[in-house]
C-alpha positions in Angstrom: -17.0 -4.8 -19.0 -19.7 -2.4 -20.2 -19.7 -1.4 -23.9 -17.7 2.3 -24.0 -15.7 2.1 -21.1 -12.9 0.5 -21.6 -11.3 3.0 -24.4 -8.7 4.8 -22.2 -5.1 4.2 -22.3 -2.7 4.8 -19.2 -2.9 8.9 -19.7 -6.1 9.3 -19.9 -6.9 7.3 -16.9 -4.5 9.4 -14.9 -6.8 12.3 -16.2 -10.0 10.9 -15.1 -8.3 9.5 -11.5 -6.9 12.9 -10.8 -10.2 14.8 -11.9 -12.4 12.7 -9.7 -9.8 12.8 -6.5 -10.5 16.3 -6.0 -9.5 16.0 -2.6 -6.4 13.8 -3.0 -6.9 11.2 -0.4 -6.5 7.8 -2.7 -10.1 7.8 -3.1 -12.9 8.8 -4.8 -15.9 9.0 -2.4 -18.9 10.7 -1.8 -19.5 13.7 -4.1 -16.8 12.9 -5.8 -18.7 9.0 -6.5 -21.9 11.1 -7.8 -19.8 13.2 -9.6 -17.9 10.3 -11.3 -21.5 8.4 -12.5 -23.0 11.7 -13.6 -19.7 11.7 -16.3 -20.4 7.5 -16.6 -23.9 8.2 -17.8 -22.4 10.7 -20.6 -19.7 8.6 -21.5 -22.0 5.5 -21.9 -23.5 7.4 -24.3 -26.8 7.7 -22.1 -29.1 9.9 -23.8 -31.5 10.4 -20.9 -30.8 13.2 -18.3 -29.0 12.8 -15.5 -31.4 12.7 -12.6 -30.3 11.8 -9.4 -32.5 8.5 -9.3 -30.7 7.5 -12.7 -27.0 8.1 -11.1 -27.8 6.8 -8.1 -28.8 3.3 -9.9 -25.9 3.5 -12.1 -23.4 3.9 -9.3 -25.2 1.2 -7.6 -24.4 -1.2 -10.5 -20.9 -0.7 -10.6 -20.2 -0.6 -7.3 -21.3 -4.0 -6.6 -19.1 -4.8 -9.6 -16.0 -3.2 -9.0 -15.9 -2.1 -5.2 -14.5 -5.4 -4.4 -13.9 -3.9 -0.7 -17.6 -2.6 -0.1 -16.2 0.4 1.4 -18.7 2.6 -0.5 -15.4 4.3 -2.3 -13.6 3.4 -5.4 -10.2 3.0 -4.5 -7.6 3.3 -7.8 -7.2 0.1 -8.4 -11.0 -0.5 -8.4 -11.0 2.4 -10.8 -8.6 0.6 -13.5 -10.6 -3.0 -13.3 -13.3 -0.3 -14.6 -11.9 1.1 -16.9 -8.7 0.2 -18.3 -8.8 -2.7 -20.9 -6.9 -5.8 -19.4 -3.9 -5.3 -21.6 -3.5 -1.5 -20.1 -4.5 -2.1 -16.5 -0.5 -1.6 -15.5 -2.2 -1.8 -12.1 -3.2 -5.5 -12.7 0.6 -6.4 -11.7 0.3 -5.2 -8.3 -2.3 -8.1 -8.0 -1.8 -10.7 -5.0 -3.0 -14.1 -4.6 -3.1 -13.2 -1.1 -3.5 -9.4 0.7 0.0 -7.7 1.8 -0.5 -7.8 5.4 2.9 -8.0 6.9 5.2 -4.9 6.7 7.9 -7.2 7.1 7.2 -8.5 3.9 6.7 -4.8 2.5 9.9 -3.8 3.6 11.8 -7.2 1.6 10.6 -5.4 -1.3 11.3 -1.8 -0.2 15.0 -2.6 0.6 15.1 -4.8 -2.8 14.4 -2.0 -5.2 15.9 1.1 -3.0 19.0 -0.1 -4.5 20.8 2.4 -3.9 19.8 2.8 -0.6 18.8 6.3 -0.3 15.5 6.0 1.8 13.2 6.8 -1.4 12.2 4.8 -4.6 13.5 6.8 -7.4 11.4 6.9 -10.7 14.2 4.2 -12.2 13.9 1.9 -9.4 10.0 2.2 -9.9 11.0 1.1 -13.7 13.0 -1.8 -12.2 9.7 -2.8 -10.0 7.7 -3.0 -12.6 9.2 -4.4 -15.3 9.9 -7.8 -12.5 6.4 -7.5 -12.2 5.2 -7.8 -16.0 7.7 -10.5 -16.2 6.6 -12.3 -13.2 3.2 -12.5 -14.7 4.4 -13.0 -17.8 2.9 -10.0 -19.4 5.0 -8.3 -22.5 5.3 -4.9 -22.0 7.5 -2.0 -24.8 10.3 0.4 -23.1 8.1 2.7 -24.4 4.9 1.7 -22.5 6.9 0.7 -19.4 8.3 4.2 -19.3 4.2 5.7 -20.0 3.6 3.4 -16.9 6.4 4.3 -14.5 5.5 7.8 -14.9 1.4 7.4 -14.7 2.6 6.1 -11.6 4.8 8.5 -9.9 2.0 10.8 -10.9 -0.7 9.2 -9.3 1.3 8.0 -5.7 4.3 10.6 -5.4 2.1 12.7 -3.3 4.6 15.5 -2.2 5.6 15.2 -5.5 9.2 15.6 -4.9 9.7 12.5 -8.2 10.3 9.9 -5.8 8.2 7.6 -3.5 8.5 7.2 0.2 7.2 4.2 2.2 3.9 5.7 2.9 3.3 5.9 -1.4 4.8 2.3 -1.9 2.6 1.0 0.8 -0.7 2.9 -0.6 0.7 0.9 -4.4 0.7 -2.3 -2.8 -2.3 -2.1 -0.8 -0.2 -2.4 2.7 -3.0 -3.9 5.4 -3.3 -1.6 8.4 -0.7 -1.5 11.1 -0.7 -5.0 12.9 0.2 -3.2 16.0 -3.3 -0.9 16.1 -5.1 -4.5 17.3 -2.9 -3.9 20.9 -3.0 -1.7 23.8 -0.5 -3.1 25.9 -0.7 -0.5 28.6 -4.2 -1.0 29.4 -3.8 -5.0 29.8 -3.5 -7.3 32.7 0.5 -9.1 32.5 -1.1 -12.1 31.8 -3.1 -10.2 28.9 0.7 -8.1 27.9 2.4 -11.7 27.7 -0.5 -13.1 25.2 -0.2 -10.0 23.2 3.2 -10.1 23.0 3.8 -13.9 21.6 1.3 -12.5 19.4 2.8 -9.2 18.7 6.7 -11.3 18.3 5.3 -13.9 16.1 3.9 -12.0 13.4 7.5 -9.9 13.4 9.2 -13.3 13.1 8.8 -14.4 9.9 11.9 -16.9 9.3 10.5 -18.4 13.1 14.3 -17.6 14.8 13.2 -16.5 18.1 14.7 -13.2 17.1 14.1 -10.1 14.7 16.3 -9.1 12.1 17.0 -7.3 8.8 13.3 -6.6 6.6 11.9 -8.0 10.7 13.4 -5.3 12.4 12.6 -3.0 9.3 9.0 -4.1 9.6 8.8 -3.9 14.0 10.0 -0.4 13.5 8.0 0.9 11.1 4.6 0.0 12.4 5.6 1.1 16.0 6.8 4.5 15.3 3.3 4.6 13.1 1.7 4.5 15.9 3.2 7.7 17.0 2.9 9.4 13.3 1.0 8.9 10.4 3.8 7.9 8.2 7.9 7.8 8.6 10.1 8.6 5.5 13.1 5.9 4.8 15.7 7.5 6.2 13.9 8.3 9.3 13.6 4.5 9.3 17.0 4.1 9.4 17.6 6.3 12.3 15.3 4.7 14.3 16.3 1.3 13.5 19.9 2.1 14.9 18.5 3.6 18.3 15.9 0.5 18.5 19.0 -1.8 18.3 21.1 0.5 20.4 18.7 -0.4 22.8 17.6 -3.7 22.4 20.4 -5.2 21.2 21.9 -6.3 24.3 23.9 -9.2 22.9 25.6 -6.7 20.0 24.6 -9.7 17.5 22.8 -7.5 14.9 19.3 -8.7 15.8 16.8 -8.2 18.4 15.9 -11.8 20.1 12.8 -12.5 21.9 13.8 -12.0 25.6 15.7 -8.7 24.4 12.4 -7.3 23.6 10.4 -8.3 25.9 12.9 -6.9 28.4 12.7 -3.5 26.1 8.6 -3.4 26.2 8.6 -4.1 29.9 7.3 -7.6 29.6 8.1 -10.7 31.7 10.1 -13.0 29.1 9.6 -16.4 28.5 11.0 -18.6 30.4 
């Protein structure tokens, strides 16, 4: 870590992340990134002026340091390895051995903490996130610092600020991979092509390997197929749609949505 910048505390990084962001998209990119080193060079304590020539070596240094995706952009997480001392970088928690790249798996967690099942993560049931977190990397964290983190965060990902999180703002915390579905284009593929993609498509949604989708599976199948339609779907829109995908699939009335079921819904030949 470079002498000088690792003084801020949870606050004051929700300052700088929220000054830089002009535009509010989760990154800071392009003017915003020459904007950012310009403020570096001051904060380092640089003397020299600011040419272009000097930011643009600057920016260059750090960002083959800290933009561990080599997107060009800093997202926020990239921003805290920066810097937030280790024993402030709250965002360190969020860490994974391994990328979240199966919204099955997102929504185990999402229905987990929206304990009380409302469709949104409240600002307590953030607190409850968390706090598994620092235990489950054994990190000691104060109420008090806990509570400092909870709300940096609502700050920083509540993005209609209404003081609750929706599935689009938890899967922007946890760093949800891009829809698995976007890889498929069904209606443009031979049947042969359709049946590959669709053992593909069924297998990644069939996580506990049943032959058939259900619970956080069904969650997940939903989720990224009426993505593909918008953008982003709150909870209890999930909800809605669940009970009309089962209404519709759910031929057997057993809760979940087998293989053959589906295939029969998407207008694919099932397997034998």
């Amino acid at each position: 870590m470079e002498s000088g910048l690792n003084t801020l505390d949870a606050a004051g990084f929700l300052e700088v992340w929220q000054h830089f962001d002009a535009d509010d998209n989760g990154f800071i990119e392009g003017k915003e990134l020459d904007e950012f080193f310009r403020h570096m060079m001051k904060r380092l304590g640089s003397k020299e002026q600011a040419t272009e020539e000097k930011v643009q070596k600057l920016k260059q240094r750090f960002m083959s340091a800290y933009d561990v995706t080599a997107d060009g952009k800093l997202q926020i997480q990239e921003l805290a390895n920066m810097l937030l001392p280790e024993d402030e970088n709250f965002l360190l928690v969020f860490r994974r051995e391994a990328p979240l790249d199966n919204s099955v798996d997102f929504m185990k967690i999402w229905r987990k903490y929206d304990v009380d099942c409302s469709g949104y993560i409240s600002a307590q049931e953030l607190k409850a996130f968390l706090k598994d977190l620092f235990q489950l990397h054994h990190r000691a964290v104060s109420s008090d610092k806990l509570e400092e983190y909870t709300d940096t965060m609502m700050k920083i990902f509540d993005k209609n600020k209404d003081g609750r999180l929706d599935l689009s703002d938890l899967a922007r915390i946890l760093d949800l991979k891009e829809n698995f579905l976007l890889q498929f284009n069904m209606d443009a593929s031979s049947k042969g092509e359709r049946k590959r993609d669709f053992d593909k498509i069924f297998a990644h949604y069939d996580v506990n390997k049943t032959e058939a989708l259900e619970g956080p599976e069904v969650d997940g199948f939903v989720k990224d197929i009426m993505e593909l339609v918008r953008p982003s779907i709150t909870g209890p829109e999930l909800e809605k749609l669940r009970v009309i995908m089962l209404r519709h699939c759910d031929v057997n009335q057993d809760g979940k949505i087998q293989k053959n079921e589906l295939a029969l819904y998407l207008g694919v030949k099932p397997t034998v």
